[in-house]
C-alpha positions as CSV (number, residue, x, y, z in Angstrom):
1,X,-21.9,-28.3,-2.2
2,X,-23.4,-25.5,-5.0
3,X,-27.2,-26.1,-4.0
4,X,-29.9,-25.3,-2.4
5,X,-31.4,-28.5,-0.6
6,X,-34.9,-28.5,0.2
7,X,-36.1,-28.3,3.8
8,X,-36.6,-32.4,3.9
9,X,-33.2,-32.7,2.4
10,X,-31.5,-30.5,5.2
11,X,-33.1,-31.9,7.9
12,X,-31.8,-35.4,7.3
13,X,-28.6,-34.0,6.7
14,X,-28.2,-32.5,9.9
15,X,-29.8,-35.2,11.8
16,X,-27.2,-37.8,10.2
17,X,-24.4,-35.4,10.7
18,X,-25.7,-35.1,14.6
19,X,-26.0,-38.5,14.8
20,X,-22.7,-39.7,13.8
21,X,-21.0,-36.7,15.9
22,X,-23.4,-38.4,18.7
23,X,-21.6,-41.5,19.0
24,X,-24.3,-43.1,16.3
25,X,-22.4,-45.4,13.5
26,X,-24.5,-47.3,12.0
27,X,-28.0,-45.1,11.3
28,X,-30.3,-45.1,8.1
29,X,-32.5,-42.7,6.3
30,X,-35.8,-43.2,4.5
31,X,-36.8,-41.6,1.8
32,X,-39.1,-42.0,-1.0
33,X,-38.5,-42.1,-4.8
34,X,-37.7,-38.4,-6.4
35,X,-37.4,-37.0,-3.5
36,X,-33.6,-36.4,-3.6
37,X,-32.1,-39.3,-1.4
38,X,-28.6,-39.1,-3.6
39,X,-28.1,-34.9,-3.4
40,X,-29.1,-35.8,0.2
41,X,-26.1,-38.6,1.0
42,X,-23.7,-36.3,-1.3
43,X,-24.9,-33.1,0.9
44,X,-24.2,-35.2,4.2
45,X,-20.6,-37.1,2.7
46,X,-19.4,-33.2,1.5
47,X,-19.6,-32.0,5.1
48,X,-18.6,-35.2,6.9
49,X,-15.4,-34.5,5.1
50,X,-15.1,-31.1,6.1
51,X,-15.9,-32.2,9.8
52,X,-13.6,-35.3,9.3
53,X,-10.2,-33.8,7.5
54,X,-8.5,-36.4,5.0
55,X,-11.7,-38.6,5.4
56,X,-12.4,-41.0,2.2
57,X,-15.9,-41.9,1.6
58,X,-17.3,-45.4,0.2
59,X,-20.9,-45.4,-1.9
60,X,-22.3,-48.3,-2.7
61,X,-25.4,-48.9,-5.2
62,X,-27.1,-51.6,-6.9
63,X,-26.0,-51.1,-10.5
64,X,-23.4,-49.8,-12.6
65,X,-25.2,-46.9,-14.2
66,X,-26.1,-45.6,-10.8
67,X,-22.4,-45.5,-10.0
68,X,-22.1,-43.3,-13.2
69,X,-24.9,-41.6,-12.0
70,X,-23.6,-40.7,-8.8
71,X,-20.0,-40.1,-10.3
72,X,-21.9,-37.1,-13.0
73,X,-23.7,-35.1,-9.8
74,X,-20.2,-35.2,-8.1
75,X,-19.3,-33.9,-11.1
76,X,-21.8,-31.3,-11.7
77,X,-21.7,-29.5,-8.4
78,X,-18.1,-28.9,-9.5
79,X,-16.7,-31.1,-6.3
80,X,-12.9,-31.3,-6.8
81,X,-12.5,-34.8,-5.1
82,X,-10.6,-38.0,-6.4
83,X,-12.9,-40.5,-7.7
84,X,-12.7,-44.4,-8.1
85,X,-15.3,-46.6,-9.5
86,X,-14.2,-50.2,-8.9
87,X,-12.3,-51.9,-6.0
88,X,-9.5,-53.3,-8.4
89,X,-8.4,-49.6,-9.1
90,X,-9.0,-48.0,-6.0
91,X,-5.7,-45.8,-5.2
92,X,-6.8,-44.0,-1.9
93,X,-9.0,-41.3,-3.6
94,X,-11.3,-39.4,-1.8
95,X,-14.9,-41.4,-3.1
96,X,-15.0,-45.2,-3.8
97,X,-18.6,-45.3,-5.6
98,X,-18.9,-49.0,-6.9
99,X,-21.6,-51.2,-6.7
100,X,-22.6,-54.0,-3.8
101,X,-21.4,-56.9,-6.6
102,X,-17.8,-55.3,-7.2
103,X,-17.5,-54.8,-2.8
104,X,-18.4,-58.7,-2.6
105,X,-15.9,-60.3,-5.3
106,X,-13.2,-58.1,-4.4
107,X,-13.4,-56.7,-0.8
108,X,-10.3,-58.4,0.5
109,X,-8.2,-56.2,-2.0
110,X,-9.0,-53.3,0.0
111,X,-8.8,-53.0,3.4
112,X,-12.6,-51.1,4.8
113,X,-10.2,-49.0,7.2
114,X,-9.6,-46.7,4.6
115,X,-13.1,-45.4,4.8
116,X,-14.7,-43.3,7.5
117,X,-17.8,-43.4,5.9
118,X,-19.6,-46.2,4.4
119,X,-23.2,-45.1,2.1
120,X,-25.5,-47.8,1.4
121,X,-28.1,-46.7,-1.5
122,X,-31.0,-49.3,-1.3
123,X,-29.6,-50.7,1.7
124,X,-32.9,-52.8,2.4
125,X,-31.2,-55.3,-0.1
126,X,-28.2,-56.1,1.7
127,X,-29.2,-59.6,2.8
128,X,-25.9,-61.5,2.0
129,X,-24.4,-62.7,5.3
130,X,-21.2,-61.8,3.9
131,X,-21.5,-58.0,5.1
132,X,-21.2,-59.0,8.4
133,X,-17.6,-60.1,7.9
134,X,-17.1,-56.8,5.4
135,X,-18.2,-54.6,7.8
136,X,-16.7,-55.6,11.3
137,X,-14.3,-52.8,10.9
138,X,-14.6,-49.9,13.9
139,X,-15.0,-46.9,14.0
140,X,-16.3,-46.1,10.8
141,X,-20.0,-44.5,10.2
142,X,-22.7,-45.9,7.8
143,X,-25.6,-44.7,6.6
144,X,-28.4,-46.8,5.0
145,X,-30.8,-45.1,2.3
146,X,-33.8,-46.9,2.2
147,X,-36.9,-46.3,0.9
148,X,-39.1,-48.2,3.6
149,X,-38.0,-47.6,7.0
150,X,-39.6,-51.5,7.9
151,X,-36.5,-53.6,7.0
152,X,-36.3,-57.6,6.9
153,X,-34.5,-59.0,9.6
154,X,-32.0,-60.3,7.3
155,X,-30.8,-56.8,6.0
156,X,-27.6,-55.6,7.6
157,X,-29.3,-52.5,8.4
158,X,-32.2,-53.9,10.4
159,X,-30.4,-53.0,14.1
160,X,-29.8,-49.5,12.7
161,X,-31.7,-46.8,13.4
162,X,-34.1,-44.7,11.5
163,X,-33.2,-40.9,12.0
164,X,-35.2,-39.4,9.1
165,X,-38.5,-40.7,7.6
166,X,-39.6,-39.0,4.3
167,X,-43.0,-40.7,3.2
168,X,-43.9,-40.8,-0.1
169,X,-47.8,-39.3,0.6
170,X,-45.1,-36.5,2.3
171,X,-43.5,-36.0,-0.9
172,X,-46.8,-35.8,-2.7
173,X,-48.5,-33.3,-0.3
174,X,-45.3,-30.9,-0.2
175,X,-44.1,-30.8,-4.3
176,X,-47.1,-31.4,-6.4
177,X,-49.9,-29.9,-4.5
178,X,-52.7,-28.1,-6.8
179,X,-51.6,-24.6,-5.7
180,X,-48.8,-24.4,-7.3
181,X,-50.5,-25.8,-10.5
182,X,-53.5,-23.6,-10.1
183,X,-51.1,-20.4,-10.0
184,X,-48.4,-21.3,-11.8
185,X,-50.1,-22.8,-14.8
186,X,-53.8,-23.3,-14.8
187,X,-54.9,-19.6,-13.7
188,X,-52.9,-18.0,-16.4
189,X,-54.0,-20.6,-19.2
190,X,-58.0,-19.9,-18.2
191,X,-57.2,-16.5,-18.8
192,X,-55.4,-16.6,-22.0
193,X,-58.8,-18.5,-22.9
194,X,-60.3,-15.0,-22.3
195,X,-62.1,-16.4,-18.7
196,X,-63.1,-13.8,-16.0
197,X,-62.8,-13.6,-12.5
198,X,-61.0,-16.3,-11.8
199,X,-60.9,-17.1,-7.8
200,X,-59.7,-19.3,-5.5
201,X,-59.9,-19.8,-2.3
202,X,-63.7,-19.0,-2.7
203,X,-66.1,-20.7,-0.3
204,X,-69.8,-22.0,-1.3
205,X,-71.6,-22.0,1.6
206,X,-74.3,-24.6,1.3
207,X,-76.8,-25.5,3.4
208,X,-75.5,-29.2,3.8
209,X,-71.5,-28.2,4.2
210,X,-69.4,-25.5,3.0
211,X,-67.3,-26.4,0.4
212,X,-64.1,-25.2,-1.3
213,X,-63.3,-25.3,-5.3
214,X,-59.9,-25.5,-6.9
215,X,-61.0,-22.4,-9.3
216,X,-64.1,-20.4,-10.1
217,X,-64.2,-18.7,-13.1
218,X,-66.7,-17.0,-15.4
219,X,-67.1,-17.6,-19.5
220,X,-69.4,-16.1,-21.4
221,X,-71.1,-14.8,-18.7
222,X,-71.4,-18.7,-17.6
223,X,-69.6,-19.6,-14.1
224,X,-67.4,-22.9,-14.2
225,X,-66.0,-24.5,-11.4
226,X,-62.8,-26.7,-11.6
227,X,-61.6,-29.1,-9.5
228,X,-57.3,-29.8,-10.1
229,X,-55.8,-32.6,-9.2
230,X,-52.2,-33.3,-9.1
231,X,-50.2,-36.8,-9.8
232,X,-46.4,-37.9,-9.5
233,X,-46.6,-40.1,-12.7
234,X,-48.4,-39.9,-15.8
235,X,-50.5,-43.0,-15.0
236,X,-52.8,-43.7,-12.7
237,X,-55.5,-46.4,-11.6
238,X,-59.2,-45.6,-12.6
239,X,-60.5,-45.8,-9.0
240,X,-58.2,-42.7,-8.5
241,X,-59.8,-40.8,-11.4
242,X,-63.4,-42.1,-10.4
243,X,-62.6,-40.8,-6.6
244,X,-62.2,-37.6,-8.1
245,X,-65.4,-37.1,-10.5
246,X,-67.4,-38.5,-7.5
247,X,-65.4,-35.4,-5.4
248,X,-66.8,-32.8,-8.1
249,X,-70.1,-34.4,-8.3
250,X,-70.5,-33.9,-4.4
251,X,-70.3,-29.8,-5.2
252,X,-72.7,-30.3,-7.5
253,X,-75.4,-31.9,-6.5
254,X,-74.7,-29.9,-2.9
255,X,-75.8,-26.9,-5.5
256,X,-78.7,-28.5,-7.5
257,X,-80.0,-29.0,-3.9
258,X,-80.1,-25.4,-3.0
259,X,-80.9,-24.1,-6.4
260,X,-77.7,-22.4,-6.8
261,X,-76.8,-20.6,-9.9
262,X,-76.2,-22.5,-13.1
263,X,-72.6,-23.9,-13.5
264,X,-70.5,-26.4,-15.6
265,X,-68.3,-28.6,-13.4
266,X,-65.2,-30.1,-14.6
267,X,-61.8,-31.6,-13.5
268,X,-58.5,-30.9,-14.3
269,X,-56.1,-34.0,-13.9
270,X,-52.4,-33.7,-14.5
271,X,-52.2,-36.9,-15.4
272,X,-53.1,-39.2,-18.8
273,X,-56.7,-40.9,-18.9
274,X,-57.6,-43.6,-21.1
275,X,-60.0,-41.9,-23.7
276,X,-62.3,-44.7,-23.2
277,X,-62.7,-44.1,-20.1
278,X,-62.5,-40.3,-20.1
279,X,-65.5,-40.6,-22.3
280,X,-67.5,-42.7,-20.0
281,X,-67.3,-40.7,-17.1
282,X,-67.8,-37.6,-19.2
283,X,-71.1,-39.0,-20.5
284,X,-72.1,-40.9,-17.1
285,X,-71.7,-37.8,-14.7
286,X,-71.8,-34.6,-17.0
287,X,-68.8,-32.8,-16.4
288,X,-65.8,-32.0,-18.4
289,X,-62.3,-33.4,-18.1
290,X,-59.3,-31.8,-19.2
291,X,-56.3,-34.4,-18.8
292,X,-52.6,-33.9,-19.7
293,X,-53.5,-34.0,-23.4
294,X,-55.8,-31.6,-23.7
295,X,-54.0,-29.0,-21.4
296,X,-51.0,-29.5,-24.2
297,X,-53.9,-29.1,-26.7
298,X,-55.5,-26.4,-25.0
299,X,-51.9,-24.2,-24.7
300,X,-52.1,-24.4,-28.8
301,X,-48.5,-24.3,-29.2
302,X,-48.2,-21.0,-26.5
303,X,-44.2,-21.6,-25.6
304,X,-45.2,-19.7,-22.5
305,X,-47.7,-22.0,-21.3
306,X,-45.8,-25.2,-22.3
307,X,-42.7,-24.4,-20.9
308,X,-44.7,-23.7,-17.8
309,X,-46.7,-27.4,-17.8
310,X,-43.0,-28.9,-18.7
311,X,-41.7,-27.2,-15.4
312,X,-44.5,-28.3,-13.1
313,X,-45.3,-31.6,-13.9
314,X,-42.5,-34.1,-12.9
315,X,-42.5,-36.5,-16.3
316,X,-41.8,-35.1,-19.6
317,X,-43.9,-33.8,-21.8
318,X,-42.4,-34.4,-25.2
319,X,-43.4,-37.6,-26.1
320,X,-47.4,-36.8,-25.4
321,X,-49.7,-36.2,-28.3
322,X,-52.0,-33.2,-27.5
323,X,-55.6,-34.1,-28.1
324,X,-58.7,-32.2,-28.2
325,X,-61.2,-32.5,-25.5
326,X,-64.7,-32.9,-25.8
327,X,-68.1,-32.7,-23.9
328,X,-70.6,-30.0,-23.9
329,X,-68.2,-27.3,-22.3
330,X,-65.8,-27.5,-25.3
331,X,-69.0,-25.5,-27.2
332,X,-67.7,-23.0,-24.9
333,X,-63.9,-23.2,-25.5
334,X,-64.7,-23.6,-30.1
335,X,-65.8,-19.9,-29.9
336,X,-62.7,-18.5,-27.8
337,X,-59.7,-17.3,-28.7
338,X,-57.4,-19.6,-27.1
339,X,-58.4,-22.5,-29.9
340,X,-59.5,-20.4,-32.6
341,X,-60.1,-21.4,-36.2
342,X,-59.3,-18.3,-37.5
343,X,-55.9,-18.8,-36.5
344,X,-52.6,-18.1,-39.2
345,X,-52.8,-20.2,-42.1
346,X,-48.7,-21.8,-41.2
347,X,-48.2,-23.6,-38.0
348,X,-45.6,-22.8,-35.9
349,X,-43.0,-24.9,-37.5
350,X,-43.8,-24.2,-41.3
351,X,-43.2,-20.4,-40.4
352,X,-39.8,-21.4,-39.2
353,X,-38.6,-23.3,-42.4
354,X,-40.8,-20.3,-44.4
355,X,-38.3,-17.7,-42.6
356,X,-35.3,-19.8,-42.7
357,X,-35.4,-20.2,-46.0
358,X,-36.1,-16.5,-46.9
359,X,-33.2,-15.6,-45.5
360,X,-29.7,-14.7,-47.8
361,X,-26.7,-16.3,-46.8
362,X,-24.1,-13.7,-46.0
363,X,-23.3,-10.8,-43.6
364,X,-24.8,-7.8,-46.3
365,X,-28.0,-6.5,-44.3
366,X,-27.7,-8.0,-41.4
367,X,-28.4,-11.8,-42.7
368,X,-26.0,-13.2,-39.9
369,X,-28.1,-11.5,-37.3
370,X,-30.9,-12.6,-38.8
371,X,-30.2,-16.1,-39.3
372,X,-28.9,-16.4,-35.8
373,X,-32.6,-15.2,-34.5
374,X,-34.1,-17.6,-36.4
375,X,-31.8,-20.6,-35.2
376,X,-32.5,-19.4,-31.7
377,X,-35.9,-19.9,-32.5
378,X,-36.1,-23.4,-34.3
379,X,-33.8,-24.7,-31.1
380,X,-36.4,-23.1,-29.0
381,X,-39.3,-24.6,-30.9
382,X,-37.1,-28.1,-31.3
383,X,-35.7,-28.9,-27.8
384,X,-37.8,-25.5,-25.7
385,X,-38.6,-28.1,-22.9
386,X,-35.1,-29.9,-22.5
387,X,-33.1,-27.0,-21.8
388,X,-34.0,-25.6,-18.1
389,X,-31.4,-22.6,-19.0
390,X,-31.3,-21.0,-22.1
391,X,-28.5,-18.2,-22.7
392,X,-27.9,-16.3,-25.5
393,X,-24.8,-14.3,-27.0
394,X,-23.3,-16.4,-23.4
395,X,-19.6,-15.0,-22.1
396,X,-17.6,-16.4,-19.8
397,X,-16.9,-14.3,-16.8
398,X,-13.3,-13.1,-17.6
399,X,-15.1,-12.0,-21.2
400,X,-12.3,-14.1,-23.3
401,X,-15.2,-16.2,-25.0
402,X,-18.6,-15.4,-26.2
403,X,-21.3,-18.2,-27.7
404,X,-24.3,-17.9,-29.6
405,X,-26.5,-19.8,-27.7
406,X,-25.4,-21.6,-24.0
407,X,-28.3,-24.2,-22.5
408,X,-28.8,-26.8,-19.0
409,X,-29.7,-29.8,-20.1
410,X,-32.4,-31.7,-17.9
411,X,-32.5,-34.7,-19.7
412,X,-35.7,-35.9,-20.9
413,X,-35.1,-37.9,-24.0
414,X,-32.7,-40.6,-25.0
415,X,-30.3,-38.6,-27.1
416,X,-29.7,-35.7,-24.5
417,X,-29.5,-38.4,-21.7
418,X,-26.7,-39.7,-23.7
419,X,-24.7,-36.9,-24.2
420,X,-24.9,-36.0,-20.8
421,X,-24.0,-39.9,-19.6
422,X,-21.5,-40.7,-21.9
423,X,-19.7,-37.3,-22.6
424,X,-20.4,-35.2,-18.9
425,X,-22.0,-32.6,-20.3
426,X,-24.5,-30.7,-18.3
427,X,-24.6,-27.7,-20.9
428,X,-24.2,-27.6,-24.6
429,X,-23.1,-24.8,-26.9
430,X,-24.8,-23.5,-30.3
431,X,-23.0,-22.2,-32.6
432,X,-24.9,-20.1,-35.8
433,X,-22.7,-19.5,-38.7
434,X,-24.4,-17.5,-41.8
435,X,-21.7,-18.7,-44.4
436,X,-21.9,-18.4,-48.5
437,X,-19.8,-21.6,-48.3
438,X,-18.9,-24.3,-46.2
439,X,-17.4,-24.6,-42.7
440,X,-13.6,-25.0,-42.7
441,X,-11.6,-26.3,-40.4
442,X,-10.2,-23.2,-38.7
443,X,-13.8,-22.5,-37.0
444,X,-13.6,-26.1,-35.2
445,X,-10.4,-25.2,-33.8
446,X,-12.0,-21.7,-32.4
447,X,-15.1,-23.7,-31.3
448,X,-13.1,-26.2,-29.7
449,X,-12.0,-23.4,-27.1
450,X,-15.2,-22.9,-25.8
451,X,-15.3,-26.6,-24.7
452,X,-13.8,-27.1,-20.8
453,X,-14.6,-30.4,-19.5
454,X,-14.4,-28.8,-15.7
455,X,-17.1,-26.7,-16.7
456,X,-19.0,-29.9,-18.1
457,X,-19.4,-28.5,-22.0
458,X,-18.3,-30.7,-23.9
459,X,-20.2,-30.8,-26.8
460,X,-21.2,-28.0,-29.4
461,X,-23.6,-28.0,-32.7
462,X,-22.3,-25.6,-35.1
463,X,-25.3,-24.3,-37.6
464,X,-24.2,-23.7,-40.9
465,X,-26.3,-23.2,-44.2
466,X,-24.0,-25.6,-46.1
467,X,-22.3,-27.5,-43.6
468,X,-18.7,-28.5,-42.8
469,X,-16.3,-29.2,-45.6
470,X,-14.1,-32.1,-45.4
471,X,-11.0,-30.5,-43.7
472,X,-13.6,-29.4,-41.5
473,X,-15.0,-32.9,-40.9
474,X,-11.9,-34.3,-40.2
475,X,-10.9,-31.5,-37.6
476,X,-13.8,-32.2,-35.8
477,X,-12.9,-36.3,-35.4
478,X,-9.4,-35.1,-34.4
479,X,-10.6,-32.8,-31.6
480,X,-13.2,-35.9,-30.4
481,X,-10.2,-38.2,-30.5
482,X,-7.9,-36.4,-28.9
483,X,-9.6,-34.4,-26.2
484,X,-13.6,-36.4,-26.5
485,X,-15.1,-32.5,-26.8
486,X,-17.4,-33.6,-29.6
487,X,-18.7,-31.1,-32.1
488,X,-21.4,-31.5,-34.1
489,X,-22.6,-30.1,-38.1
490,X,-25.9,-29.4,-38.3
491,X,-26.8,-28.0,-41.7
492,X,-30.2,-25.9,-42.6
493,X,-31.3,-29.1,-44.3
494,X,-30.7,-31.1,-41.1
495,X,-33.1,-28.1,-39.1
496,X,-36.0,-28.6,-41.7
497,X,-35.8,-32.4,-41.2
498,X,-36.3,-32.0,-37.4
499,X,-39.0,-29.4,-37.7
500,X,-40.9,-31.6,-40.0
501,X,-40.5,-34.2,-37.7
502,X,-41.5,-32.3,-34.8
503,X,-45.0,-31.4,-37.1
504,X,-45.9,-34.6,-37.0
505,X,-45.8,-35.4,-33.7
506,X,-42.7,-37.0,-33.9
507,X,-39.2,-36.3,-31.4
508,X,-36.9,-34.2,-32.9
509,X,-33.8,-35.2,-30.8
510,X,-34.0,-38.7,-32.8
511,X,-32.7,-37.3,-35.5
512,X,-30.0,-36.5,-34.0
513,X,-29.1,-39.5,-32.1
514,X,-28.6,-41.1,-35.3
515,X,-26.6,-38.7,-36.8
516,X,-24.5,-38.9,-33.9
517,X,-24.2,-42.9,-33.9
518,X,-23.4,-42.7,-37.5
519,X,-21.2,-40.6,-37.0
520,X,-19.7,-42.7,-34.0
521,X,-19.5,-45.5,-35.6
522,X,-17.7,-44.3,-38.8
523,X,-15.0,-43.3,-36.4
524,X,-11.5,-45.7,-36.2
525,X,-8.5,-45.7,-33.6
């Protein structure tokens, strides 16, 4: 398969694979939630059919949208196998990925002999005494993917055995440790905030114990200490928050006790606190405490710094209101330069719609290079933390097609998740056109090119000052009809309309969603 699998995810796939060319048929793997149990199974079914030649694999899984799910990565690492997603229609292809309900209403209309290997996603819930009669075929290997290795004794898997154990505490320890958020993210953002000498791995030794700070830092020629602390969800329960004020209160009453130089103490959670709460312990234990709000708050709209948090924490970000913090150290942070007042008098979006509009429709002076580098920008500034690749003026390799603007979808909001379910895109193409007048239909037919469903692009947003016109429009439905590449007008209007909503704290890709389900439902046979 095209990736890279992490250490955990190699090592149960070469266990399995061991295991089955052991003797082993019936073996199960645990692992916990995120970290990768589907690219995993993939990983080990790929190579069992390289091992196995002609060898057709069977995936089972709870629920229809995981089937589609499961279908898209296929998809996405560019596998070339036969796919079937129901029993009814199953013609011999390669992968059978249908779901435990569809096996037991129609498992006598094909024969479990076809498959050499059976996967079992959330196996720990096969408890119907039918499998038994399902699965008393020979010879063919099953794996279980569980998520707790201690199975009831009425689960099918129960007599299998456990070859790989990947523990959620595991997960937590190796991914989204404070290191990486303390060099990644936190260390640049302290000095953006004009802080000095920032250290880690900086002992204080004090007479009770020695003890280790996240970060030491200076401000002002004050000295702060931070404690970070790292989360898999954007939740978490208040004894967890208290555990960790009581962890930065130890350091500092260890240094009150030996008279050590003056600090503030606070904590950096990547997580988000109830401000009730926050406030409290803020009050009750003076320290400062910086949660995912304020950090988004604090990077005062620094794309940098944003993109950055987006990457690192494992829940998006765009949905989360920034909010100032407060306590006495924020004295410290009013005078810096990282939350300035004296900052420009337009924010970051009114300075887009100022330039946008300032600019002439029209190739005289360079107004289509111009527009296209603000459209560049605005999608930056509008959707900067969906898109985990962002290419500009992209070619294909063989140099026959060149795009504006090329960008990897991660999926974090509703609309993009729906592109990418319902039309198999994993990348979608800009398109930035300058024109006095409207679109016509001749550039949908030349934009429909750079569309290749093997390629997973199948949707593009042309950019126009005036829009399509109604040949135009109607090209566009033909194309989606006839081929389900789907390309979308965006107008200048449309732009402002998102900024604006992004101002107010509001998600952009909305607007868009129902544009496109307008649009969708306007459409006839």
């Amino acid at each position: 398969m095209n990736i890279k699998l992490r250490q955990h995810q190699q090592e149960a796939m070469d266990l399995a694979l061991k295991s089955f060319a052991d003797g082993l048929h019936k073996i199960s793997i645990s692992m916990t939630v995120g970290s990768g149990k589907t690219i995993t199974a993939l990983s080990i079914a790929h190579n069992f059919i390289k091992d196995n030649r002609d060898a057709n694999v069977l995936y089972l899984s709870r629920h229809r949208l995981s089937v589609e799910q499961i279908k898209h990565m296929l998809r996405e690492q560019e596998m070339q196998y036969c796919i079937a997603t129901s029993m009814k229609n199953y013609k011999n292809e390669s992968y059978l990925i249908t779901t435990y309900q569809d096996l037991l209403d129609n498992y006598k209309k094909v024969s479990l002999l076809n498959f050499a290997l059976v996967i079992c996603d959330d196996a720990d819930t096969m408890k119907s005494p039918l499998y038994n009669k399902i699965f008393s075929v020979k010879n063919s290997c099953f794996l279980g993917l569980v998520q707790n290795a201690n199975m009831d004794e009425k689960c099918w898997f129960y007599d299998s055995k456990t070859i790989f154990e990947y523990s959620h505490a595991t997960y937590i320890n190796e991914f989204y440790n404070e290191n990486i958020a303390i060099n990644e993210f936190i260390a640049p953002l302290l000095e953006k905030c004009r802080f000095e000498k920032i250290r880690t791995n900086e002992f204080f030794d004090f007479s009770q114990y020695k003890v280790e700070p996240d970060i030491i830092a200076q401000i002002n020629g004050e000295q702060v200490v931070f404690e970070v602390k790292t989360y898999r969800g954007i939740k978490n329960e208040s004894q967890i928050i208290n555990s960790a004020v009581q962890h930065i209160q130890t350091i500092k009453r260890s240094a009150l006790l030996d008279n050590y130089i003056k600090c503030h103490y606070g904590i950096i959670m990547f997580c988000d606190i109830n401000e009730d709460l926050k406030r409290e312990l803020i009050k009750k234990n003076n320290v400062f405490i910086w949660d995912i709000k304020n950090l988004l708050h604090i990077c005062n709209g620094d794309e940098e710094l944003i993109s950055r948090l987006s990457k690192l924490v494992p829940y998006p970000i765009n949905d989360i209101n920034p909010a100032e913090p407060f306590g006495a150290f924020v004295n410290i942070l009013a005078n810096d330069n990282c939350n300035s007042k004296s900052s420009p008098v337009l924010s970051k979006g009114e300075d887009l719609i100022d330039r946008l509009n300032n600019c002439n429709a029209g190739k005289s002076n360079k107004n289509a290079i111009l527009y296209e580098d603000i459209c560049n920008d605005i999608i930056k500034y509008l959707f900067g933390n969906e898109f985990s690749q962002f290419s500009t003026q992209h070619k294909t390799k063989d140099n026959m097609f060149r795009m504006d603007l090329l960008c990897s979808l991660k999926g974090t909001t509703e609309f993009w998740r729906f592109i990418i379910q319902f039309y198999n895109t994993k990348f979608v193409v800009f398109e930035y056109k300058n024109y006095t007048n409207k679109v016509d239909q001749n550039l949908i037919y030349v934009t429909e090119k750079y569309l290749f469903s093997a390629a997973l692009r199948n949707i593009a947003f042309i950019i126009s000052r005036k829009g399509f016109d109604e040949n135009a429009h109607k090209a566009a439905l033909g194309v989606l009809k006839e081929t389900r590449k789907f390309i979308v007008d965006i107008t200048d209007k449309d732009l402002i309309e998102m900024i604006k909503m992004k101002e107010k704290g509001e998600e952009p890709s909305d607007y868009l969603l129902d544009k496109v389900e307008n649009l969708l439902m306007s459409v006839s046979k």
